[in-house]
Every structure is written in C-alpha cells, then in structure tokens.
N, C-alpha and C positions, 0 to 999 in steps of 0.2 A: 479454477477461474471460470469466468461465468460466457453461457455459450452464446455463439455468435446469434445476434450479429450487434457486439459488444463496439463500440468504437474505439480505435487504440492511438493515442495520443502519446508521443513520442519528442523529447526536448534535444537538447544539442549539447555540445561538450561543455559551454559557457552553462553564466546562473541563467534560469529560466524561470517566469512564469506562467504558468500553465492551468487552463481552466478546461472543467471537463463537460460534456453538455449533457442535454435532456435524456438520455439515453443511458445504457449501463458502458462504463467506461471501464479500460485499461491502461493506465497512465505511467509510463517509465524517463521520466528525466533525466535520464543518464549521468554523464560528470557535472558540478560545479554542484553550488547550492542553489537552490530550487527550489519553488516556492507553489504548491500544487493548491489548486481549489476545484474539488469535487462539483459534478451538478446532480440532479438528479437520478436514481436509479440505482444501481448495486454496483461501486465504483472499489476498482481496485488500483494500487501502486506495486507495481513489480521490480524487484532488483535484481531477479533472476539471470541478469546476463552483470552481475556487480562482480568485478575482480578480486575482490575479497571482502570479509566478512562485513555485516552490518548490524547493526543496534539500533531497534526501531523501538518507539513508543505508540502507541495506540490507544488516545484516552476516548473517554465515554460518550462523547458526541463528534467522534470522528475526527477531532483535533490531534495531531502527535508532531513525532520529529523523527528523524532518522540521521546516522552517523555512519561514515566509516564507508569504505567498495566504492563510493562517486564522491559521494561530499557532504555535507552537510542539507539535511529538506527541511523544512517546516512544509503541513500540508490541512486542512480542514476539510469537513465531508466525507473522509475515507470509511469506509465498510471494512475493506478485506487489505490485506497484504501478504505478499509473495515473496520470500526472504532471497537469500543469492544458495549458493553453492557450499559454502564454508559454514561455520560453526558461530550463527548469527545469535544475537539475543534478543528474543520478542518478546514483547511485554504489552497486556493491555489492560484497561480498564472496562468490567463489561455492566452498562447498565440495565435496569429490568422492559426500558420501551422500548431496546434494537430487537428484533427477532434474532436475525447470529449475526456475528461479525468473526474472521477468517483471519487465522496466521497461519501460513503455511510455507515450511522450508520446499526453495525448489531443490528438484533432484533426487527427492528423497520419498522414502515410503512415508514418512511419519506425516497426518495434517495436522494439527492446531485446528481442534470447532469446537466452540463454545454456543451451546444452544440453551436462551431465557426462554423461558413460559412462563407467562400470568396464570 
C-alpha cells in the first residue's frame, strides 16, 4: 500500500459514494454497494477487513467492479487493490501507459505486480 501520508477514505455500512482527492488515496467502503471515484495520484481500494471472500475486476483505465465480503462496488480511477483474507479472485486488465497497477491479497505473503515498460 502506498506510504503515508496517503489519505484514507473510509464509507459506512449503507451504499456510499465516495470520491478520492488530489493526493494518493486509500479508499475502503466497507458494507452496501458503493460507488468509488478515484482522484489523482496512486489510489487504492482495500477490502482487507471484508468478512469474506471477493471477486474483484480491474480493467485497463482503472474502471472495475468488485463482489462478495461487503457488496457489490462499481469504482473508476483505481490503480491498486488490496483483496480481503479468504480466497478472493483478482482479475485485471493491464494496459501498456499504466506504469504498474497492484492486486494484492491481504494477509498473505503472495503480491500480484505487474510491471509495463515501453
């Protein structure tokens, strides 16, 4: 996850929408469906404290979705993602102008990095 002094943006049990600002974000929306938009900088979504497993997508300009552990996200602008505890399924699309973009299960030794070079 990216080092401080990252802003952490934090949603509620209900649906939320959630916007992140000029700075590098960490963004965790916790239960309901949730609707995230990333602002500038190296912005992550965490589901690291998610009660069970999630199904995240991750496509190529930061667009994805996520299922399962809170609820249902739609989210845009994301960079990175931080899976929950259980035996989630990450999935992305990586284009060749991101420098990297990050899945990474929490808890776990294993990360997800996929590094593009021109």
């Amino acid at each position: 996850m990216p080092v401080p002094p990252a802003t952490t943006i934090t949603g509620t049990s209900g649906d939320d929408d959630l916007f992140g600002t000029v700075s590098d974000d960490v963004i965790d929306g916790l239960e309901g469906n949730d609707f995230i938009s990333a602002g500038d900088g190296s912005d992550w979504v965490t589901y690291q404290n998610a009660p069970g497993l999630v199904q995240v997508f991750l496509g190529p300009t930061g667009f994805g979705s996520a299922s399962g552990g809170y609820g249902d996200d739609s989210f845009s602008g994301i960079e990175n993602i931080v899976g929950s505890n259980f035996d989630d399924h990450l999935g992305q699309q990586l284009q060749p102008d991101r420098d990297r973009q990050y899945l990474q299960r929490a808890g776990r030794q294993r990360q997800y990095v996929r590094r593009l070079r021109q």
